[in-house]
Z-matrix of the N, CA and C atoms (Angstrom, degrees):
N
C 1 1.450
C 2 1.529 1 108.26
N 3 1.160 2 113.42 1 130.15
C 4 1.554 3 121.96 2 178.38
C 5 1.419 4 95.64 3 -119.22
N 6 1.563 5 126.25 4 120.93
C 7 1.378 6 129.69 5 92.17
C 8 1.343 7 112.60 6 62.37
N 9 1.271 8 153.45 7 28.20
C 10 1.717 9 111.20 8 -171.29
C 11 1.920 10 114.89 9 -65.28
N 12 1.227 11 111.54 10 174.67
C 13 1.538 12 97.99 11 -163.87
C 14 1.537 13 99.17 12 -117.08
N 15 1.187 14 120.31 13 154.49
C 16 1.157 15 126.32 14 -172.43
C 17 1.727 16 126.52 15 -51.41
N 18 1.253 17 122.68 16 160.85
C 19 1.246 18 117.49 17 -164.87
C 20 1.556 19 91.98 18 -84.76
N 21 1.309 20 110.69 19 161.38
C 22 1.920 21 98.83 20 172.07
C 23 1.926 22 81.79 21 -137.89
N 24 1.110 23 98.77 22 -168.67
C 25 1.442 24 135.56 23 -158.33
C 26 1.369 25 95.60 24 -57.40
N 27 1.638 26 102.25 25 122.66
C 28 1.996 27 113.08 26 162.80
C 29 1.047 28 91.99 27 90.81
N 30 1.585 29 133.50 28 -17.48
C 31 1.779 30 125.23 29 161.91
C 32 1.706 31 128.16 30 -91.78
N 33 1.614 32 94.67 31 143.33
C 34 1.654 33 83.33 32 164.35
C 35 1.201 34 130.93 33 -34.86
N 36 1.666 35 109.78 34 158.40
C 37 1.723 36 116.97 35 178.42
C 38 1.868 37 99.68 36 48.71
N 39 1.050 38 126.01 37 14.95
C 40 1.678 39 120.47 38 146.39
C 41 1.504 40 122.76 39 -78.84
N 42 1.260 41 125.34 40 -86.66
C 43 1.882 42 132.40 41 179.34
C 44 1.524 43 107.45 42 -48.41
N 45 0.888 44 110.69 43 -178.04
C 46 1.433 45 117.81 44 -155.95
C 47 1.550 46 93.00 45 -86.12
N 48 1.468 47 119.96 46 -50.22
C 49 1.508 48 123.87 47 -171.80
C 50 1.744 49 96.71 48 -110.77
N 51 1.520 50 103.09 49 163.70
C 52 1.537 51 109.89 50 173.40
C 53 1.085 52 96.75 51 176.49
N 54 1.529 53 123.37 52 154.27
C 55 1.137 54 151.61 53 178.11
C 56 2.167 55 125.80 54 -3.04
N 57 2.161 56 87.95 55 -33.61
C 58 1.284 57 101.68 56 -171.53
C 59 1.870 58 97.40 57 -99.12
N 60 1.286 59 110.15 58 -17.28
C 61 1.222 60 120.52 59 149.76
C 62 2.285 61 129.90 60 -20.24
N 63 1.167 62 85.51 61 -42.74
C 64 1.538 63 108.44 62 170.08
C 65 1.386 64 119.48 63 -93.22
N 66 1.204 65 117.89 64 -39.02
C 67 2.110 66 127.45 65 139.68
C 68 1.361 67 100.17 66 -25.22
N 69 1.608 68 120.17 67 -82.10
C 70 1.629 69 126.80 68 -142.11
C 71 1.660 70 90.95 69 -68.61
N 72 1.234 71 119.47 70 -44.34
C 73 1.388 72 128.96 71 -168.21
C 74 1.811 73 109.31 72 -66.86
N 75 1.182 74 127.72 73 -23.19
C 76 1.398 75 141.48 74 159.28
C 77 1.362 76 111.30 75 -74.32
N 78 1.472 77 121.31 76 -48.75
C 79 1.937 78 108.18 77 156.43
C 80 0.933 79 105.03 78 -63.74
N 81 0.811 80 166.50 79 -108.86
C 82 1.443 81 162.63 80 -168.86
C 83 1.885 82 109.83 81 5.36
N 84 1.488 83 121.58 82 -54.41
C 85 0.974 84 94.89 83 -177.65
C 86 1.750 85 110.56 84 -88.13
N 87 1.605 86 105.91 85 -36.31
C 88 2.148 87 97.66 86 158.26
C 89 1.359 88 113.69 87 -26.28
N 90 1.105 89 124.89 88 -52.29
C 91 1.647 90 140.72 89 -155.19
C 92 1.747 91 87.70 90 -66.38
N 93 1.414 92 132.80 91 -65.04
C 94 0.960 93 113.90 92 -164.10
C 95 1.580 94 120.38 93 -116.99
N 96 1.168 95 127.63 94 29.09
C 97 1.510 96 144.63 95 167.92
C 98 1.468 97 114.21 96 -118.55
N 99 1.734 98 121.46 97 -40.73
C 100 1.471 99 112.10 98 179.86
C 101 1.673 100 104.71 99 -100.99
N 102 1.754 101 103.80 100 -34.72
C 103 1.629 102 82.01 101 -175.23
C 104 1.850 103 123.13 102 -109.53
N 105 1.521 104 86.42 103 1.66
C 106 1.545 105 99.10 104 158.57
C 107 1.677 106 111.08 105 75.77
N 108 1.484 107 108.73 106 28.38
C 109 1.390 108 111.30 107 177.08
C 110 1.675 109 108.00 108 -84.82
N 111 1.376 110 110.44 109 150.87
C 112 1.599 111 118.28 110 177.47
C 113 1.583 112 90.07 111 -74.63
N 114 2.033 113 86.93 112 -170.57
C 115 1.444 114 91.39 113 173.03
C 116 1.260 115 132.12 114 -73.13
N 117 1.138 116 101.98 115 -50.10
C 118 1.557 117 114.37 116 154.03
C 119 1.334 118 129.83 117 -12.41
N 120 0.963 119 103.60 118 -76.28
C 121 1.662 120 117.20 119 174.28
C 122 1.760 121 95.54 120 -59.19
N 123 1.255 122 132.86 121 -48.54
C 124 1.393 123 146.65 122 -175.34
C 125 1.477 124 100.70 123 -31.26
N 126 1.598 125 98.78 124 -60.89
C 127 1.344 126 122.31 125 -162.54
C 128 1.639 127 106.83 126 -74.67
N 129 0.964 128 115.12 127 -26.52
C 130 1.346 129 107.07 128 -174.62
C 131 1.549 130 119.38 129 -105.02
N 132 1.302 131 90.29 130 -12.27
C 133 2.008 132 101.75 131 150.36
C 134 1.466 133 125.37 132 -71.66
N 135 1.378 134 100.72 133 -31.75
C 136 1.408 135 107.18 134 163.26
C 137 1.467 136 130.72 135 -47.62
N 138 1.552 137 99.25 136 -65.23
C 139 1.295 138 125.09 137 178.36
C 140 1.612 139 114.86 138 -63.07
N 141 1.042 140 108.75 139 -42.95
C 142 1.306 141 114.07 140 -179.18
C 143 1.491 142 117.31 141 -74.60
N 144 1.526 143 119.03 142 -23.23
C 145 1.144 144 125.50 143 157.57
C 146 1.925 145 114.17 144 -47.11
N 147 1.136 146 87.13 145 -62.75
C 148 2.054 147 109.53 146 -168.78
C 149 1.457 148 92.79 147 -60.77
N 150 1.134 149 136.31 148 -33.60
C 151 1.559 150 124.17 149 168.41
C 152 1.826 151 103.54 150 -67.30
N 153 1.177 152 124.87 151 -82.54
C 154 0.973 153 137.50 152 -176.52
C 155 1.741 154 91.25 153 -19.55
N 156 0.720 155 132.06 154 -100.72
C 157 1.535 156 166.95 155 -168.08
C 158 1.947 157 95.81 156 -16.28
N 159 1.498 158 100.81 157 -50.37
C 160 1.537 159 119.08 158 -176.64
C 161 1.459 160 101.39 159 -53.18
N 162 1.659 161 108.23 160 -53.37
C 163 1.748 162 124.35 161 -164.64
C 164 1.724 163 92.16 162 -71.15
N 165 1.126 164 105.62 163 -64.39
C 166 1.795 165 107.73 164 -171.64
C 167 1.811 166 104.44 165 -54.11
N 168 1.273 167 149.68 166 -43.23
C 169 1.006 168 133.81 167 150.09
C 170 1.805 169 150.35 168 -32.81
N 171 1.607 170 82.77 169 -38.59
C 172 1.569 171 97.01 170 163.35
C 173 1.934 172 110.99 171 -85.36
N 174 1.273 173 96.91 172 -51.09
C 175 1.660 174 107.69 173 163.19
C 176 1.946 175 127.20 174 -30.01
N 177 1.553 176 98.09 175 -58.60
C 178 1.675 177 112.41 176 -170.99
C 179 1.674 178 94.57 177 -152.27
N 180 1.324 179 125.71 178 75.18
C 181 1.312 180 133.52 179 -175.13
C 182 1.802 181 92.21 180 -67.89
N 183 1.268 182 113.93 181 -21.47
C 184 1.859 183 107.01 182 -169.17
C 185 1.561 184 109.04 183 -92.28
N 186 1.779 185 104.33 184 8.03
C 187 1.233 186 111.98 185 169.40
C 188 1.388 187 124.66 186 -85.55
N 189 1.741 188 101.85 187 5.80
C 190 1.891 189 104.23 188 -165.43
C 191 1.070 190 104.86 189 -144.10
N 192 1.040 191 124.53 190 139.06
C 193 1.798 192 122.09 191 -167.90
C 194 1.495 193 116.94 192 -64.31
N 195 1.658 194 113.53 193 -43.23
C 196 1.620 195 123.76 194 172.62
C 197 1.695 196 86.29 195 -86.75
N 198 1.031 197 133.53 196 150.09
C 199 1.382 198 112.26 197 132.30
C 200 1.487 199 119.67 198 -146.15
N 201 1.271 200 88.72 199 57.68
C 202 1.851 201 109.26 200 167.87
C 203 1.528 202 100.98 201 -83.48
N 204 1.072 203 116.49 202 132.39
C 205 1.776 204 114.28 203 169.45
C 206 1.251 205 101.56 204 -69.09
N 207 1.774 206 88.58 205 140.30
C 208 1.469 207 108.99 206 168.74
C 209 1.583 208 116.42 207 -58.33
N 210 1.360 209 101.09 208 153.29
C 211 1.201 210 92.64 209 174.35
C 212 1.495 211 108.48 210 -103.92
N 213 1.641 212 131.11 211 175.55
C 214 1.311 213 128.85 212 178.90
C 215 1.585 214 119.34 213 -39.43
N 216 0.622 215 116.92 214 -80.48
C 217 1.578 216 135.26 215 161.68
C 218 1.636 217 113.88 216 -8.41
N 219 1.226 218 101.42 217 -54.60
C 220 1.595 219 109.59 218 171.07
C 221 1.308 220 96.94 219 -91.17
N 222 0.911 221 144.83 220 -39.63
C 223 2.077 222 115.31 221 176.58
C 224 1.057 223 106.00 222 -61.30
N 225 1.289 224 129.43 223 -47.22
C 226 1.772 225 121.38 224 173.07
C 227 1.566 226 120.94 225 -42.27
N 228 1.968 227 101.44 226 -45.88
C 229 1.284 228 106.94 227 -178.62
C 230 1.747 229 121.75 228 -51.45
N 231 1.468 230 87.97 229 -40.34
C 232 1.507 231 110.59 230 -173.91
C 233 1.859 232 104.98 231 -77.27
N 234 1.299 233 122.34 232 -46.38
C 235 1.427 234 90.07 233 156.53
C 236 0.988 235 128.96 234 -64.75
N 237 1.151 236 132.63 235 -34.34
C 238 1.787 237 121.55 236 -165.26
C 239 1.373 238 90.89 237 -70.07
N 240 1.242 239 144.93 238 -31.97
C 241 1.651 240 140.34 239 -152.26
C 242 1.641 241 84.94 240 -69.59
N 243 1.724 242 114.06 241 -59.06
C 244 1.159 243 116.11 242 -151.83
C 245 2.124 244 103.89 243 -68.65
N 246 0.890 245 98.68 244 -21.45
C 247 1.842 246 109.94 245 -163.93
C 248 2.088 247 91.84 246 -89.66
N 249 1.432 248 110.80 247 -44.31
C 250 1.670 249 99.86 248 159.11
C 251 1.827 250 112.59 249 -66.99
N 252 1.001 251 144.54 250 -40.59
C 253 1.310 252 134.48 251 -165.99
C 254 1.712 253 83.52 252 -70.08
N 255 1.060 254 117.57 253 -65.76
C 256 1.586 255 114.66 254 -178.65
C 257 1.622 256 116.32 255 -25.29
N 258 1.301 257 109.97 256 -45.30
C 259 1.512 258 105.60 257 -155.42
C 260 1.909 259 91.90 258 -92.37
N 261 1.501 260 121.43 259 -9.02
C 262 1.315 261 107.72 260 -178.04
C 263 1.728 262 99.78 261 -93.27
N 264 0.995 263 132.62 262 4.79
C 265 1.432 264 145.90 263 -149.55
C 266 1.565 265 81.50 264 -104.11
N 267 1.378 266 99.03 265 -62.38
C 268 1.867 267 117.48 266 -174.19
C 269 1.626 268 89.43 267 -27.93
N 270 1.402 269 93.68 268 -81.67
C 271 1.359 270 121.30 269 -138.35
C 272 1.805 271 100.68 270 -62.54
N 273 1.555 272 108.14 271 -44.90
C 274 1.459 273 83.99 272 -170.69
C 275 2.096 274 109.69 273 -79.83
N 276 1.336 275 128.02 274 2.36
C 277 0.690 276 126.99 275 170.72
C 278 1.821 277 100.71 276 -66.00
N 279 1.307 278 113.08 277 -48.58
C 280 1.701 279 113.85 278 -158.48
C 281 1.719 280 84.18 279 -68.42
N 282 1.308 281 128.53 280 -48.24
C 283 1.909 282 119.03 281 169.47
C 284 0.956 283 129.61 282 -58.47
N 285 1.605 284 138.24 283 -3.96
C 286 1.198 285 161.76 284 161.17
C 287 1.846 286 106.47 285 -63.53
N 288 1.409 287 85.12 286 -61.91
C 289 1.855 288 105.91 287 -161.90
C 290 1.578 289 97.60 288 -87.07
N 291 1.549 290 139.34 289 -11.14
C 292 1.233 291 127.55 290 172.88
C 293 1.160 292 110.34 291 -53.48
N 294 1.441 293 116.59 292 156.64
C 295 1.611 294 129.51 293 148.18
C 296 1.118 295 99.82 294 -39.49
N 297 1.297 296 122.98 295 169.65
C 298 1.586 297 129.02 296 135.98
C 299 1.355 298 94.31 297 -127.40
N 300 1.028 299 85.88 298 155.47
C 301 1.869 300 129.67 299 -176.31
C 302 1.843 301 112.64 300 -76.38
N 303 1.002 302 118.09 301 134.15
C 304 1.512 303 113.01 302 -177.50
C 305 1.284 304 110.79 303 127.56
């Protein structure tokens, strides 16, 4: 097992958000409109993803298109992406299921 080395500057899995950014943010809304997980659970799919992901990179790096490890910054990015797609998932489900008025 080798190591891959971290992403640095102007590369994927560097800035906080990027391209796969819109990925985490699409689980996020699956996560809570088709399979009906809280945040909680949200959150710890998240996280548990970004571990997984760290091990499987050093593991089968030819399994991931970037596969420079993220750096901090972008796993954070990538949860919050996934925990916002979550909370718009929330929300337009609860605007879906309102009464309306009239």
């Amino acid at each position: 097992m080798v190591a891959q080395r971290i992403a640095g500057p102007g590369e994927f899995n560097h800035a906080l958000f990027d391209v796969y950014s819109l990925a985490h943010g699409s689980v996020g809304i699956i996560a809570a409109v088709v399979v009906g997980l809280g945040f909680w659970a949200t959150l710890a799919l998240a996280v548990g993803w970004e571990v997984a992901e760290h091990v499987g990179k050093n593991l089968a790096p030819r399994l991931f298109p970037y596969p420079t490890q993220d750096t901090l910054v972008n796993s954070v990015g990538d949860v919050l992406s996934t925990l916002v797609g979550w909370t718009i998932g929330k929300l337009a489900a609860r605007r879906r299921t309102a009464p309306r008025a009239g």
